[in-house]
N, C-alpha and C positions, 0 to 999 in steps of 0.2 A: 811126510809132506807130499810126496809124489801119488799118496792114495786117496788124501783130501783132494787133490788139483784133479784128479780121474774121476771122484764121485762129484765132483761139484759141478758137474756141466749135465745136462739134462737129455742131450741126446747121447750122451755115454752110456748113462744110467738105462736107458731102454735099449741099449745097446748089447749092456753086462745082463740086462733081464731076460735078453730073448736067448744069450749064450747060456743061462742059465736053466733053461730049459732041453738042453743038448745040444751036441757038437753041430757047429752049423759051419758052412763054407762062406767065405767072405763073401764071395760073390751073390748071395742073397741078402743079404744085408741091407745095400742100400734101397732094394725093390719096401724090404719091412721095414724100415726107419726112416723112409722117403728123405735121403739126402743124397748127395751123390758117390759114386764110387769113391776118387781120391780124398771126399772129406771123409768117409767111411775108414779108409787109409789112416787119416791121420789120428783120429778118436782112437783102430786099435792099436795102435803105436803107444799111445797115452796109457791105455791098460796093459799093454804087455810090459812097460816098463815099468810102471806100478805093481807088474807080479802078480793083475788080478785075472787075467788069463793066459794061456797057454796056447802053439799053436803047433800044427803037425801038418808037415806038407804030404799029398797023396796025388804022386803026377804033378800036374801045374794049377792044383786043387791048395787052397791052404785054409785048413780046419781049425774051429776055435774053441776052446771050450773053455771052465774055467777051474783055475788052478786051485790047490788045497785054502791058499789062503784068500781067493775071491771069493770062495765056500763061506770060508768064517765070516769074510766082511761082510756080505751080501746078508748073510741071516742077521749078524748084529744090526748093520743099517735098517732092517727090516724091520725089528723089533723096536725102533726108534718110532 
């Protein structure tokens, strides 16, 4: 249920797509999905507990990339 609630919002989804393209720092996020910092916050809170991405802090950097099984979801969804 917590992966359907993660993909069903639309700025998630372009959210998982740009992390899906390489490990990107939170901190540009909201400049590429034009919404603001702490909603940026809350969207990756939604995916990391969903399991569809991962994060690794680097300094007070926190990097995001996406987990084995946002892998799979992402290409199934895709193929939809």
């Amino acid at each position: 249920m917590k992966i359907l609630k993660a993909l069903g919002d639309d700025t998630r989804l372009r959210i998982l797509n740009r992390i899906s393209r390489g490990e990107i720092c939170a901190c540009e996020l909201p400049r590429m999905v034009k919404i603001s910092q702490p909603a940026v916050s809350q969207h990756l809170k939604v995916l990391l507990d969903a399991g569809l991405v991962m994060v690794r802090e680097d300094g007070a950097k926190r990097l995001y990339s996406l987990s084995r099984k946002g892998k799979k979801i992402l290409s199934e969804v895709s193929a939809w």
